[in-house]
C-alpha positions, 0 to 999 in steps of 0.5 A: 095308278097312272091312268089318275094322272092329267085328268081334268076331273076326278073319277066318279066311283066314290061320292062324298056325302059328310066330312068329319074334319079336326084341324089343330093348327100351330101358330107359332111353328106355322104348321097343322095337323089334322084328321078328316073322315069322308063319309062315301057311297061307292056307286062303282066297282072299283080297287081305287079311290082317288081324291084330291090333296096338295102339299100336304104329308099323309100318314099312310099307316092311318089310311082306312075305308070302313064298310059301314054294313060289313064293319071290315076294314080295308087297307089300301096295298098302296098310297101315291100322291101326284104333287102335279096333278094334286090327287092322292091315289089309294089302291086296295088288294080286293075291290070296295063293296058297294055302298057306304062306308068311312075313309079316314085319313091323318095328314100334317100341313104348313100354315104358309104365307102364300094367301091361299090354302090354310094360311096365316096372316100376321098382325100386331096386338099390343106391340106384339107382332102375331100369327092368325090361321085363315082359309082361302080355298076358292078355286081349289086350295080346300084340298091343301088343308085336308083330302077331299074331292074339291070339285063344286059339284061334289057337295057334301055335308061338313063337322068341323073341330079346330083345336085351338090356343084356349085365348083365341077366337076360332070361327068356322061356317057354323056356329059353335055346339061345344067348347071344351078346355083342356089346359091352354087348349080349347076344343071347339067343335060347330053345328053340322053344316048343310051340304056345299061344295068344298071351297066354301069351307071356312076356318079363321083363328085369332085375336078379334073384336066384333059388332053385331046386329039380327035380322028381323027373322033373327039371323045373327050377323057379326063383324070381327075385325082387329082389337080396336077396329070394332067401330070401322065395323058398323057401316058393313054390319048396317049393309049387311043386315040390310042385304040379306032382308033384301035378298030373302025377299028378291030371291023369294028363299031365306038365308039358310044359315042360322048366323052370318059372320064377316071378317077382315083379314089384314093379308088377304089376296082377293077382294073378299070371299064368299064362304057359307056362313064366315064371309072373309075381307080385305080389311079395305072392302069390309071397315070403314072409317067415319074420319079417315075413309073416302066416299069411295071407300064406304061405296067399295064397302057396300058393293063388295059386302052385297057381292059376298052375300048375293053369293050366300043364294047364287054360288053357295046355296044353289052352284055351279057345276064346274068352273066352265060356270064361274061367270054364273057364280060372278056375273051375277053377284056382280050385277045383283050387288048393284041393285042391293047397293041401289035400294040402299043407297038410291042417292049414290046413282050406282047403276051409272056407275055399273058401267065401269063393269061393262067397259072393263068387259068391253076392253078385255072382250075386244082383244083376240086372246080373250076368252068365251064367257064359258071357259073349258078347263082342263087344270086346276091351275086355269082356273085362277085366270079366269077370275077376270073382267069377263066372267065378272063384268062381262058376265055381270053386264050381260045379265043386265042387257037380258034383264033389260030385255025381259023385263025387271019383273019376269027376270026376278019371278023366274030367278026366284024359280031357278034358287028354289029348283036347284036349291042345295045342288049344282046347275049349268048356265042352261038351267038359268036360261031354261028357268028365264025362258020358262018364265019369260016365253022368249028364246033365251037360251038361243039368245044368249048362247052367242053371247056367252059361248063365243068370245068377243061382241059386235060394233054396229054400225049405223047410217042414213040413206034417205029415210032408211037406217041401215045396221051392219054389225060385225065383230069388233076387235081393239087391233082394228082387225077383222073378227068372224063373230055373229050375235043376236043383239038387242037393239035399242034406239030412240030418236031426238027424245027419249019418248020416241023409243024403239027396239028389236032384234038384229040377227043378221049381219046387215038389216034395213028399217024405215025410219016411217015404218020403226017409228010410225006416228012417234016422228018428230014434225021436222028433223033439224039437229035437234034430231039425233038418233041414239043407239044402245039407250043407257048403254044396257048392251054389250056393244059398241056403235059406230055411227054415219058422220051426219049422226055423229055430228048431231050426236055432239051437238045433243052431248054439248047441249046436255039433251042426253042422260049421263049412261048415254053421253058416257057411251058416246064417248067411250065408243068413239074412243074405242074406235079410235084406238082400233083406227077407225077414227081419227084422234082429230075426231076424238079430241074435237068429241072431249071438247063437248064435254068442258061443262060436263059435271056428271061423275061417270062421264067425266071420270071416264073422260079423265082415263081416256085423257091419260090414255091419250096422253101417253099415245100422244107422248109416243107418237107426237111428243112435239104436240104433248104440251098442247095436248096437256093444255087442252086436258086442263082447259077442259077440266077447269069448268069442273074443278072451279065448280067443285073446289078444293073443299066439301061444301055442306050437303053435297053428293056422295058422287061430287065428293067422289069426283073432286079427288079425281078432278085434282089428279086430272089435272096434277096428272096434267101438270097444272101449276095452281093445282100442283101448289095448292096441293103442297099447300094443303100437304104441309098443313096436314104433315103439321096437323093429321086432323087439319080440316084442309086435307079431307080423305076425298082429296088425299090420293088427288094431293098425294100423286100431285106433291109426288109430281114434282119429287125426284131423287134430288127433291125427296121431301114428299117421297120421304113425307109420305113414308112416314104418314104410311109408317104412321097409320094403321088403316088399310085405306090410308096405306093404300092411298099412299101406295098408288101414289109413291110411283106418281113422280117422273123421275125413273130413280125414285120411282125404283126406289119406290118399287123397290119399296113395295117388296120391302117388309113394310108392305104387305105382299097383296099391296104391292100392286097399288104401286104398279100404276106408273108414271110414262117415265116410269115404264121402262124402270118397271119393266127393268125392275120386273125382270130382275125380281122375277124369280121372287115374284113367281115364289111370292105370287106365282100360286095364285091370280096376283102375279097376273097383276105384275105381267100385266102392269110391267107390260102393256103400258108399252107402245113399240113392236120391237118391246113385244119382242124383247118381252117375248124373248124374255119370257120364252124360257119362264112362261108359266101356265098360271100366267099364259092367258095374262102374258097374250093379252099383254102382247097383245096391247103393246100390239095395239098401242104401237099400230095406234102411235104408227096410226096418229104419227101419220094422221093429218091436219092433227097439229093444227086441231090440237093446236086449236083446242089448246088455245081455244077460249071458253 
């Protein structure tokens, strides 16, 4: 048997084609039992069957394979389960004849608390606290609910019967065929399902309300939720109905189920789930709420919905092969959310704000622990760490760069080809390329194999030398180091206009253009500073440019001017930021580029201006803490223009982006210590802790006021830390509790904000939620990473199963600045490093690495004092 055992992948001699699954879940004792009979073609000679099973008990007694032709039945002489490797292994006496036949198998399980597997989840209905059953089985959990071979490869067809309490609601992939009550039981049985793969099975039982709608080919769509919550519903069953019209058409294939049902599930690890046919959500990406939600509550809805149902074609109809290809599965979901969420919404501007996709990519992709967009992997337990910002948003924002490149039409005629082809069945990132360059004539396979199967991405470099440009790209790494990556970039560049365009491909390592002969006749007649040349046009590419000091110059000058779209001022910025964190910029040059901005309005731009002024300031605090006050008063000075012209309330009529942006202003500038703001926000906090419905406090604005009255609370001064327990205590939307807790470790006073962490895993607050309240203040960096330490053991048994605990490594550790840190964090975890956490922990170490070389960098940068002492006192 032991020749099973450390596989990354099940043996192919047996291949599941249906599973008869009966699950009878206990929501009082918080277990199940079960039944499942696989139906399985032997295309091998072979004594052994090998499945996978995890934490789950097995009745060897009632262990059978049935010969479908011979009707004989064949026990197995011995059953192992690898609890490491998470295989059941059957042995039999005589070799299994070829051909079909049944394995049936019993099996008993625990409903357990850890958000994955079949789970429960608590919630409260009339007073009464009680108990829902819900699976979670991405990446590979199915198999903690019954045996089966949990591969995305091994698709199969699925009947499913649940046995459940006869006053609950029990929903699965299908819809139901037959309901029988037997007593206080019911049986409810649903239609055969179309062959998938394991992980999108799906079984919620519970208490629920719903709303429903039909598309115009009459798929039934519904929205289940808590009893009450059913009007938080609507805003999503509009999405929803909405995207899956869009998606027929865009995909040119049908949904293929008959119903679509989503649901909010109040514990909940990821964001949402995409299982065929039973969408599950956390209840903050799927309600919304007219009174109480912000504009960017109902924007995470509609990009998390169109997420889900983008998957129902790419990942669920046509899948990947093996999770190498998660990102096929991701990135694209990501990027076609924004074109859904764009045809609905065209007024929000969402394709601006896809670019938070492509720096979140750029961050992580510009460490040396990073990880190729094609990942090997060896074990089950890989593979939650690569559901991150490269096989989501660096996977996303490739697929941009090549639609961009191909063209918005030849990309959707030759996506349409690729559903239809491999419909039903797997396919690898290759078969995508083969379709795209079937459709397109282009070399996308040798295009995009740089990019997908070596980690990291290029800076190109730009200079003037006489009238010739000269691009030089190498790899560019956050540590300032030298990388040995080589791409095929697409470059494009326009010159003074955006009329006068031009783009081509760089595949060497340095190329030389004449400007006469790139441009030809497009040339402007005189080039002054008006003439800038702007690399990388909208930021479509996944790349960074840095630029001579003559076109840096006229660069910033075109921002101050507004000549540029938003995308390319915010690219401007970020690049140079980029560069300036891996020391090939001076801080001077950054802050002298901010200062630009100070009538800047665009949400993108400025919100990404105000994260970088947070990161400043805390580079600022280690390195030059006698220059932190003058760098804060700039950071004010230059977000004034925008918070006057956006005020404190919505005006009528206003954007969806300016409401939006407002919130973000205000903790800018509470975050900077801003004393009006800092009023003004206790003002308004009062008025609203008289008055929950007070027209001063809308939702746009709570988070801004929340994190601004908790600037100024200490253990001594506990008024708005005490304030804000008891609105937490008070509400019931999930929004509302979330807002509160990325608030309550805003203050500056190291006991509160342990008492604030201590909080978040207290039982008031669902475990998915405690990470909100890891986004603390400098003051609190230290208290967290002590508090880490001694609630370790607790957050490996919470977490440790699954992709959370990442979250908590990530957030104790890399707000650190000193090498002598990474060493003590090193130490620490020399003895408790967990396979779950080894990618995390190297990219944490690798960021105190970098924000320490960054403070030893702008310690010793000179003429610095002088031009921050400049711009604090500059008058506008």
């Amino acid at each position: 048997m032991d020749q099973f055992k450390g596989q990354p992948r099940l043996p192919k001699f047996a291949v599941p084609k249906r599973y008869d699954v009966r699950l009878r879940p206990d929501l009082v004792d918080c277990c199940f039992s079960g039944s499942v009979a696989i139906h399985l073609d032997i295309v091998a000679p072979t004594s052994y069957i090998v499945l996978n099973a995890a934490e789950l008990s097995v009745s060897d007694d009632a262990l059978s394979f049935t010969n479908r032709d011979s009707s004989k039945v064949f026990k197995p002489s011995r059953v192992e389960l690898f609890e490491q490797d998470e295989i059941l292994v059957l042995e039999f006496p005589d070799s299994l004849p070829i051909g079909l036949g049944v394995l049936t198998i019993q099996f008993e399980g625990t409903l357990n608390d850890r958000m994955k597997g079949f789970y429960r989840s608590k919630y409260e209905h009339n007073g009464e606290q009680k108990n829902m059953a819900v699976t979670q089985f991405e990446p590979a959990d199915a198999r903690k609910c019954f045996p089966c071979w949990d591969e995305p490869a091994c698709k199969a067809t699925f009947k499913i019967t649940l046995d459940v309490p006869s006053e609950l609601t029990a929903l699965s992939n299908m819809p139901v065929i037959e309901e029988k009550i037997n007593g206080n039981i019911k049986i409810v049985s649903y239609q055969e399902s179309p062959i998938m793969s394991t992980y999108l099975v799906a079984v919620v039982v519970g208490l629920f309300d719903f709303v429903e709608d039909y598309t115009s080919d009459g798929v039934k769509v519904r929205v289940y939720c808590q009893a009450g919550k059913a009007n938080q519903g609507k805003f999503a069953l509009y999405v929803a109905v909405k995207t899956l019209e869009l998606f027929k058409h865009y995909f040119e294939t049908p949904y293929s189920l008959p119903k679509l049902d989503m649901i909010a599930i109040p514990d909940f690890a990821a964001g949402a789930m995409e299982n065929y046919g039973l969408v599950t959500y956390r209840e903050t990406a799927l309600l919304y709420d007219d009174q109480h939600s912000a504009a960017a509550n109902k924007q995470r809805v509609a990009t998390v919905v169109a997420h889900e149902l983008a998957h129902q074609w790419f990942g669920n109809l046509v899948t990947m092969e093996w999770w190498t290809h998660l990102w096929l599965n991701e990135g694209f979901a990501t990027w076609v959310s924004y074109l859904a969420t764009d045809s609905l919404f065209p007024e929000w501007k969402i394709w601006s704000q896809f670019l938070d996709e492509t720096i979140e990519g750029l961050k992580l992709d510009g460490l040396a622990e990073s990880h190729p967009i094609e990942v090997e992997i060896n074990h089950a337990h890989e593979i939650d760490e690569i559901f991150d910002a490269i096989s989501y948003r660096k996977g996303a924002s490739v697929i941009r760069m090549l639609q961009s490149y191909l063209g918005a039409e030849c990309f959707q005629r030759s996506l349409a080809s690729y559903i239809k082809r491999y419909a039903c069945s797997n396919a690898k990132t290759e078969d995508l390329w083969a379709a795209l360059e079937e459709g397109s004539g282009e070399p996308v396979n040798k295009l995009m194999d740089s990019w997908t199967k070596q980690k990291g991405y290029p800076v190109v470099t730009v200079r003037v030398n006489n009238e010739k440009l000269e691009f030089e790209q190498s790899q560019f790494l956050s540590s300032g180091a030298h990388g040995e990556g080589h791409w095929i970039v697409p470059i494009t560049l326009c010159l003074g206009s955006y009329d006068v365009c031009k783009n081509f491909l760089l595949q060497e390592k340095t190329e030389t253009r004449d400007v006469n002969e790139l441009f030809g006749s497009q040339i402007p007649q005189e080039i002054g500073p008006s003439s800038w040349i702007k690399l990388n046009v909208d930021q479509t590419g996944f790349y960074r440019v840095k630029y001579d000091e003559g076109l840096a110059a006229r660069l910033r000058y075109a921002v101050e001017k507004q000549l540029l779209s938003a995308t390319d001022r915010f690219g401007i910025l970020d690049d140079v930021y980029a560069l300036c964190m891996a020391r090939k910029e001076t801080l001077t040059s950054l802050l002298a580029l901010m200062g630009a901005y100070r009538e800047e309005l665009d949400y993108i731009v400025l919100s990404n201006l105000i994260t970088i002024s947070h990161k400043v300031e805390r580079i600022a605090a280690d390195s030059v803490p006698e220059l932190l006050n003058y760098i804060k008063q700039f950071f004010i000075n230059l977000f004034q223009f925008s918070a006057e012209k956006l005020g404190w309330d919505p005006k009528p009529g206003e954007s969806h982006l300016d409401a939006m942006l407002r919130g973000e202003v205000l903790t800018a500038l509470a975050v900077s210590g801003h004393d009006l703001t800092l009023d003004e926000a206790s003002r308004r906090f009062q008025a609203f802790l008289e008055d929950r419905s007070t027209r001063l406090l809308p939702p746009d604005i709570r988070k801004a006021t929340y994190v601004a009255v908790m600037q100024r609370a200490s253990k001594s001064n506990r008024f708005a830390y005490e304030s804000l327990l008891k609105v937490y205590r008070e509400t019931d939307l999930s929004q509302e509790k979330t807002r509160i807790l990325s608030s309550l470790t805003s203050s500056h006073d190291p006991d509160l904000i342990l008492e604030a962490l201590n909080f978040m895993l207290s039982s008031e607050v669902r475990s998915q939620d405690a990470v909100f309240g890891l986004a603390v203040s400098l003051e609190g960096r230290e208290v967290t990473w002590t508090w880490f330490k001694e609630n370790w053991e607790h957050l490996l048994k919470t977490y440790g199963a699954g992709f959370l605990i990442t979250r908590f490594v990530s957030a104790a550790v890399s707000p650190f600045a000193s090498f002598e840190k990474a060493k003590e964090v090193e130490e620490f975890f020399a003895t408790r490093s967990q396979p779950a956490i080894a990618r995390t922990l190297k990219q944490s170490l690798e960021r105190v690495h970098i924000n320490a070389s960054w403070v030893h960098s702008v310690r010793n940068e000179q003429h610095l004092a002088q031009a921050v002492q400049e711009l604090a006192f500059r008058k506008y």
